[in-house]
C-alpha distance (Angstrom), angle and dihedral (degrees) to the residues before:
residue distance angle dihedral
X1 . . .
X2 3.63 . .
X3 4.13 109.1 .
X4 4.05 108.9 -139.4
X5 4.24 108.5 -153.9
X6 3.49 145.0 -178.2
X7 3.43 136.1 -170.7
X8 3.81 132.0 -94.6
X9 3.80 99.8 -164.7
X10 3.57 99.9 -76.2
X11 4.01 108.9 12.5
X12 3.89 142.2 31.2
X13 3.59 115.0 -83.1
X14 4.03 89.3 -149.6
X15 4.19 91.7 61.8
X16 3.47 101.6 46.7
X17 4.22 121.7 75.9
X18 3.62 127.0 178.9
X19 3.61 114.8 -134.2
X20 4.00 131.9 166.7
X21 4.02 91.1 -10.2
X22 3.30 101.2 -43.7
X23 3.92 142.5 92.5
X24 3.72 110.9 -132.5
X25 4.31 128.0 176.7
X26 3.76 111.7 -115.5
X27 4.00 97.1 -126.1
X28 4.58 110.2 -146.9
X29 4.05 88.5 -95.4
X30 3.98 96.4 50.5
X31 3.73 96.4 -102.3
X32 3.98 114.8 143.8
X33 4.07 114.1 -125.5
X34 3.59 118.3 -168.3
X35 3.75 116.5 -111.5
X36 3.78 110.8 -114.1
X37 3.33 101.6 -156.4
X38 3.94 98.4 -174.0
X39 3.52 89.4 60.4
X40 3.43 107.2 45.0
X41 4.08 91.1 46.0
X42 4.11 79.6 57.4
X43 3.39 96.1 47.9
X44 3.77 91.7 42.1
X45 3.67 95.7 48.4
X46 4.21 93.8 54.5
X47 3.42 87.5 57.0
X48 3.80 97.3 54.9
X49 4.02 83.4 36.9
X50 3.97 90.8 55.2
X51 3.57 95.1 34.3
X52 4.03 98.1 46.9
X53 4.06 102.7 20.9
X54 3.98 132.8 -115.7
């Protein structure tokens, strides 16, 4: 089944699931990995940075 997405600021709404409390990515096999929200705020922040400058 094709998965549709969009994103949330700094990951795709269609690979995350939120289960028990907690927001975990949906990995290709069906496993559940825990969010890591430090890093992806990071990660998300030096693309704006190279993207937009300073």
């Amino acid at each position: 089944m094709p998965r549709s997405s969009w994103t949330c600021g700094f990951c795709i709404m269609s690979d995350l699931k939120y289960q028990k409390g907690e927001w975990y990515h949906v990995q290709e096999d069906g496993t559940l990995k825990p969010v890591n929200y430090d890093k992806e705020v990071e990660e998300y922040y030096k693309k704006w940075r190279d993207t937009y400058g300073s």
